[in-house]
Every structure is written in C-alpha cells, then in structure tokens.
N, C-alpha and C positions, 0 to 999 in steps of 0.2 A: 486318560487326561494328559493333555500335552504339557512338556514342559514349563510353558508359558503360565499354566495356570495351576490356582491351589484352589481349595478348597478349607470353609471356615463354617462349621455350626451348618453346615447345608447349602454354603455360597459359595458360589464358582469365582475366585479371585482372581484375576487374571494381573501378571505378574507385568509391572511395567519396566520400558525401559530404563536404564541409569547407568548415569557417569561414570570413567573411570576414578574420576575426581569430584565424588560425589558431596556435596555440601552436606549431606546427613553424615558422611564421613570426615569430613573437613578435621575435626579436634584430633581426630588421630593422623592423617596423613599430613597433617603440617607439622607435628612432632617426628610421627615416624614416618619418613617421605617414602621408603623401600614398600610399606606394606602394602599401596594400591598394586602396587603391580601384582608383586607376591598374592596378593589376594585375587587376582584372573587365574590364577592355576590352580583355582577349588572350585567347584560347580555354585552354586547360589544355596543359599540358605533363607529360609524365611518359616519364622517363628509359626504358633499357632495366633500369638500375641499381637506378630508382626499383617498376618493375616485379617485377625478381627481389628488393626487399625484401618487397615485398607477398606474394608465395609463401612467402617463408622467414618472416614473420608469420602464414600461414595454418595452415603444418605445424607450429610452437610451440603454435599454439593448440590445436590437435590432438590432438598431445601430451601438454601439459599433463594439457586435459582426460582424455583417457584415464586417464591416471596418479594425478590428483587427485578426479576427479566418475565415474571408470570407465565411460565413455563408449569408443565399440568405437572403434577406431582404421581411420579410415579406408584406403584402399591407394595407395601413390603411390610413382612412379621417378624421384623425385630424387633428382640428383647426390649423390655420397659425402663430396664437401665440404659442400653444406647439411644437410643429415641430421645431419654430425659437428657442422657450427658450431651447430647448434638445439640438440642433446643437450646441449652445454654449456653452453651457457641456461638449459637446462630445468635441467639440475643443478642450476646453481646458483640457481633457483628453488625445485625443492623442500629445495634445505638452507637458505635462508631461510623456506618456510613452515614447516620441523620446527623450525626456532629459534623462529619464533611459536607453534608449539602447543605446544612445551616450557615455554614462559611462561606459557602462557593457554590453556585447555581450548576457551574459547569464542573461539578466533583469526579473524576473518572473513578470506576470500581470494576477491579477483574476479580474474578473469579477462578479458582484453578490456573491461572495466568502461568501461561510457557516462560520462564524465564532464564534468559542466555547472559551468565558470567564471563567469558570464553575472554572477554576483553583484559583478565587477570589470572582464569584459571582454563589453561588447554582444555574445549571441547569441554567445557563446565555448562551444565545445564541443571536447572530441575522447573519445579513446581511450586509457585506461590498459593498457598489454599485462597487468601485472600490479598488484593493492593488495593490499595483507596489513594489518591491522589489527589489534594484538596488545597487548597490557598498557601501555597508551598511547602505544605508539608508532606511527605511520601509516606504511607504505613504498610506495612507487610505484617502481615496476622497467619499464624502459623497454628493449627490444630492439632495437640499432641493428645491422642484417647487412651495412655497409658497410663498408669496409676502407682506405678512402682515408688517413683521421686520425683519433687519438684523439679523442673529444668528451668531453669532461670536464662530468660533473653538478656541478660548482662554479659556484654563479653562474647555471644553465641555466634561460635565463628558460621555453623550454619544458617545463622537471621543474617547473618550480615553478609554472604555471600549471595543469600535473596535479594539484598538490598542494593547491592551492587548491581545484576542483573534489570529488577525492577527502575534506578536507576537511569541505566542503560538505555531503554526503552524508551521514556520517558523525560531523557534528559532535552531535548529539542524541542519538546511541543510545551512542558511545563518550565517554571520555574521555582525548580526545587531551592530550599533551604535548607531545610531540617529532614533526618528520616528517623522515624519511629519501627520501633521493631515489637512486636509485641506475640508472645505465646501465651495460648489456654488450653489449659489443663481440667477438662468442665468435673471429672470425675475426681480432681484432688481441691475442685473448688478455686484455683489458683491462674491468676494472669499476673504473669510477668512482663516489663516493657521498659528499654532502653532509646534513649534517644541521644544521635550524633547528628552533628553538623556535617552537611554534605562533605566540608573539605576534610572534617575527621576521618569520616568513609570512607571518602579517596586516598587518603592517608595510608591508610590501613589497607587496603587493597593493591597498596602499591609496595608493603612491606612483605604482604604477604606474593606476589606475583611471581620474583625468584624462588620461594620454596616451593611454591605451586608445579615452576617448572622441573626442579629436581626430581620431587612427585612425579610429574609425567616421565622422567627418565630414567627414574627407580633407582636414583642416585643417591647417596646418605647413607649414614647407619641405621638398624633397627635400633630405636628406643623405645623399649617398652611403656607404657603408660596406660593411665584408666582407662583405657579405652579397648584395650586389646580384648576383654572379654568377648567384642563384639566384630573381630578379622576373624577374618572366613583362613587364614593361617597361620592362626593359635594353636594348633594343636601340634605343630611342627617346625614352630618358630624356634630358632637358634637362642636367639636375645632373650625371649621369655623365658626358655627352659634354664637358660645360665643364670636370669634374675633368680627364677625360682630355687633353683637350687644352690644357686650361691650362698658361699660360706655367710654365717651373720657375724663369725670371729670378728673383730676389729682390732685392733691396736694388739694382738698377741695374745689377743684373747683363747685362742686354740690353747695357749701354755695350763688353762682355767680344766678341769675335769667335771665342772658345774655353768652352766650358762651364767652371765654375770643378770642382774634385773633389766640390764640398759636390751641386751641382746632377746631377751624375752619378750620385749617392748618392741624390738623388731623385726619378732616373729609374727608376734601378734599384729601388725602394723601390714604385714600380705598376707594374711588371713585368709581371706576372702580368694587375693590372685591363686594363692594358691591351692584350695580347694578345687577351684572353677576352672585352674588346667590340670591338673591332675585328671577329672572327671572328663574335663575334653579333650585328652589325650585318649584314655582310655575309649571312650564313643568314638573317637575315629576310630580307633585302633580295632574294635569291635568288628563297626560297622564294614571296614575294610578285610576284614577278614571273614564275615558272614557273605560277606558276594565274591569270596574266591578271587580276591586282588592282591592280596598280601598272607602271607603266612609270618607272622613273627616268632625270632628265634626265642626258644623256650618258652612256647605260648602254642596251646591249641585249643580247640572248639571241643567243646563237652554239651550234650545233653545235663539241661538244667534242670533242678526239682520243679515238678509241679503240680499240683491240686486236684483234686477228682471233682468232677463237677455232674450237677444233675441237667440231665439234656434236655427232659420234657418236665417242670417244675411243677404243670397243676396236674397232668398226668399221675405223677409222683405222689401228690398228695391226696388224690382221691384215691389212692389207694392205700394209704394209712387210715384215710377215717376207713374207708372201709374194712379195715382191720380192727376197728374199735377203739386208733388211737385218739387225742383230745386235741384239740385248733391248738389249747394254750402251748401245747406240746410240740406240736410241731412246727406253728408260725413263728415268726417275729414278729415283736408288738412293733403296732405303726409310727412310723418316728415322724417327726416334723422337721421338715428341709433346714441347713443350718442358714446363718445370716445371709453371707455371700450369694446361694442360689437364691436364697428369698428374693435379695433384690432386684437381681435378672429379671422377676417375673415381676417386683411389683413399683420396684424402682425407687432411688432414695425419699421421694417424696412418699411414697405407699409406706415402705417402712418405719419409717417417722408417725405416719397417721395411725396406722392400728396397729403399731407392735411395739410403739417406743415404750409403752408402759410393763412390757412383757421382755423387758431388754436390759440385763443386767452386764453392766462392763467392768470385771475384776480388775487386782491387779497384776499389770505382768509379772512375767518369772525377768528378774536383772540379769543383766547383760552388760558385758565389758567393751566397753566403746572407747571409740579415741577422746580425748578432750575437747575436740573441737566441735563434737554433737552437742545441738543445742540444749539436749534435755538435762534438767538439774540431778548432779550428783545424791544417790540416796545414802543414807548411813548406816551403815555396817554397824556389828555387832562392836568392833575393834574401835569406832570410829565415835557410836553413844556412850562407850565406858570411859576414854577420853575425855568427851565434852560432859560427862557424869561428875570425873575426875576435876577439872576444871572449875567444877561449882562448888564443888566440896569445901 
C-alpha cells in the first residue's frame, strides 16, 4: 500500500492532500505559529478514527450527490451506524438547501466545494463538505463523524477560515451579507452554528493574516496549548516537555516539603497533557527504536512476555471431546456483543427498538473534574454529614 493510502474496517482510504496552514489546524497554529512548520519534519499521521471519518465523508458525498445532482448511488457495506449517522447529515442538509431554495430560485449548493483562503492565509486551501449560497446569506456545513466531544462552530477558527475561502469565490457573483457557519455532529446528535456579518468575517481575517504569515515563516515562540495533543511534534517539543515538567512551586513554594492544595489543583489541571505526552514520547521513542533509527541512552529493546496461543482451535478441541472431556469444560459460554459493537450492526435506531428494554444504565464511578464541567456536583460522604449537620 503506498503511502498515500490507508486503510479502515477493509477500505482503501486514500490519503488527501493538505496545507501547510491547514484550517483543521488553524486553533493551534495561530497560537503556536512555529509548529506548522516543526510539524513537516514528522512523516503524517492519521488515526484509525481519522481514517473511518474519511469513509463516513466519502458515503455523505455520495449521497448527497445522488439526492441533490441524481448521480447513481454507488454500492457499499457499511456499518448500520455510519449509514444512520450520514443520513442524518444528509437530512439535515437537504432541509437547509430547501430553506435556501424557498428564499431564492437561483440558490447555489457545492458540494465538497475546493476552497482557497490564500487571500489571508499563504497557500491556504481545503474542503467545504457543504456551501449553500442563498438571498445573501453564505452557509458553510461541515461534517464532523467523531463522537469524542461536542465542537462548537462558535468562535471555530476552522469554519471561519472556510468561510473566508467560500467567500472569496463567491464574493462577485453574490451578494453576500451574512455567513452562517454551521457543524454536525450526527452521532452526538449535535449541530452547532454561528453566524457573522460579512464585515465581521473580514475583520477577523484581517487580524488573523499577520499570524498567518508568521506561521508560514515559523516565526514566534512555541506555546503550548489544547491543541498540542494533535502536532505531529509533541513528542519532541521543547515547550511542551518544559510545560510538562515545569516546577508547580509558585510563590516559594519549593521552601513547602508538602504540596500546598492550590498546587495539587495544578497538577491536577494537566492531567490529561500530561499523561498523553508521556505515552507519546515514549511511542516515538519506541517506535524509533523498533526500526533501528535511534538507540536511546540507557534504554534497549527486550523481548516482551507473551502468551501461548492455540494455533488450530477446533482441531484442538475435537480432540478433548475425544478424550472424554465435556463442551461445558472446555468452551466458553456464548456472550452477547456489548452495546457499542451492537450498534455498528444495528445502529442507534435498531438498538432503541429491540434492546432498550434489555438496557440498564448504572451509575458512574465519580470523577474529579474541573469546575467548569457542566455535570452537577455529587455529595460526598463529608459533604451529607455537613448538610446533616446543618439540619440538626
């Protein structure tokens, strides 16, 4: 398989081109301007994640097409959950084209639409999934099939550098006013959508044009930020390794033989950063050293424990019954797929219909979050003796 392509669940993904100044990267490289560059000198990366969104992008397009340009619909056996989370998409696709052609006969709709920022950000290009261009409103619809977290188009420097491009194109034959930005998220159930005034837009693409250029120059310091879990040069980033390991001491706090609360709180608080480069230092470091590129000082390659396995299974076992032993004895009893694969096969709606009654949701195990998550604080043991106390 050539570089260009990957592979997803049996689907030849073929890997497209992208920006150095890529709007899917945009929230980090307008913070951190150094890392586009830093990041061409790691080879590509792309998820299993990042891969099965690329398919659930192919068969919307698909789709659409069919439904909107009557284009034959090609044949394909994916899963009952991609199918369902796309249709929803698509839905809500075509109820916004019919809202623009209910306003405007002559409504324009791209589809996968090429779109060129270049006018704010060097050699800025990507991919509109959708544009609708309607009695002067501009909208740009953006298909995200991952499930992880909400993305909110509020703010979303990547909608808004589509928006820009889309735009661009469009600026001479419409007359734009308003641009609407709008993400769906079909498998979290969630559309999100912002809307700016053209001259907002421009605005803002005019503030952002100087860092744009820095970016191109790989000018600026590294600052780390949320984003870093997803540079391709995290795992060798100066900046990040200093966050991470930077002292939490504050104000003389070193003088302390005890962490103070505040400091635990700001341990607690990179949690997460810190876990996820630790583990992708160490995966490079690995990886780098399993293909004979690196040798690290005081580090070598070991044969790892591992498992005796049966090579031929039913082999295997027609020869215990034939020893006189018993199924119960030597099988595993048959288990039933847990939720998650269920729904691959039968998709949120299947699950709903014949398993919701067979579907019990406990409660979680608690978990220390920051304050600013939305879920309501539970009460501790320390917390009911209190408000016990209180009544007394």
């Amino acid at each position: 398989m050539s570089n260009a392509s990957k592979s997803w669940n049996g689907w030849l993904v073929v890997a497209k081109k992208h920006a150095l100044l890529g709007a899917s990267s945009s929230a980090r490289w307008l913070v951190c301007t150094p890392s586009a560059r830093l990041e061409a000198m790691f080879p590509d990366e792309q998820s299993p994640y990042a891969a099965e969104g690329t398919v659930a992008h192919d068969l919307a397009e698909s789709i659409l097409r069919h439904k909107l340009e009557g284009k034959k619909l090609p044949k394909h056996d994916h899963s009952a959950e991609m199918v369902e989370a796309v249709n929803r998409y698509v839905d809500i696709c075509e109820e916004k084209v019919n809202e623009a052609r209910a306003r405007s006969s002559d409504a324009e709709v791209m589809i996968e639409a090429k779109l060129d920022f270049s006018r704010w950000v060097p050699e800025g290009f990507g991919t509109g999934d959708m544009v609708i261009v309607a009695d002067g409103i501009l909208e740009v619809i953006d298909l995200k099939y991952g499930k992880g977290v909400p993305v909110s188009a509020v703010e979303n420097t990547q909608m808004r550098l589509y928006a820009l491009g889309a735009y661009d194109v469009n600026e001479y034959l419409y007359d734009v006013k308003t641009v609407r930005m709008t993400i769906v998220q079909p498998r979290l159930d969630s559309v999100s959508t912002d809307e700016l005034s053209v001259e907002e837009l421009l605005d803002w693409g005019d503030e952002v044009k100087p860092i744009a250029q820095r970016a191109w120059n790989g000018q600026g310091e590294c600052t780390p930020c949320d984003y870093c879990n997803f540079c391709k040069a995290r795992h060798t980033c100066r900046a990040l390794a200093d966050t991470c390991l930077a002292t939490f001491y504050k104000d003389g706090g070193k003088l302390n033989q005890l962490l103070t609360d505040q400091e635990v709180s700001d341990i607690l608080a990179m949690k997460d950063l810190i876990t996820k480069w630790i583990k992708g230092v160490y995966d490079f470091a690995y990886e780098k050293a399993l293909s004979g590129e690196k040798q690290w000082p005081g580090y070598k390659l070991v044969e790892g424990t591992s498992r005796r396995t049966i090579t031929d299974p039913d082999a295997a076992a027609q020869t215990l019954l034939n020893n006189g032993y018993k199924e119960e004895d030597i099988f595993k009893p048959r288990e039933l797929e847990g939720i998650t694969n269920l729904q691959k096969v039968l998709g949120k709606k299947g699950v709903a219909e014949y398993l919701e009654a067979y579907i019990d949701k406990p409660e979680g195990k608690p978990a220390l979050v920051p304050e600013s998550d939305k879920r309501p604080a539970i009460n501790t043991a320390e917390t009911m003796a209190n408000e016990f106390d209180d009544e007394v």
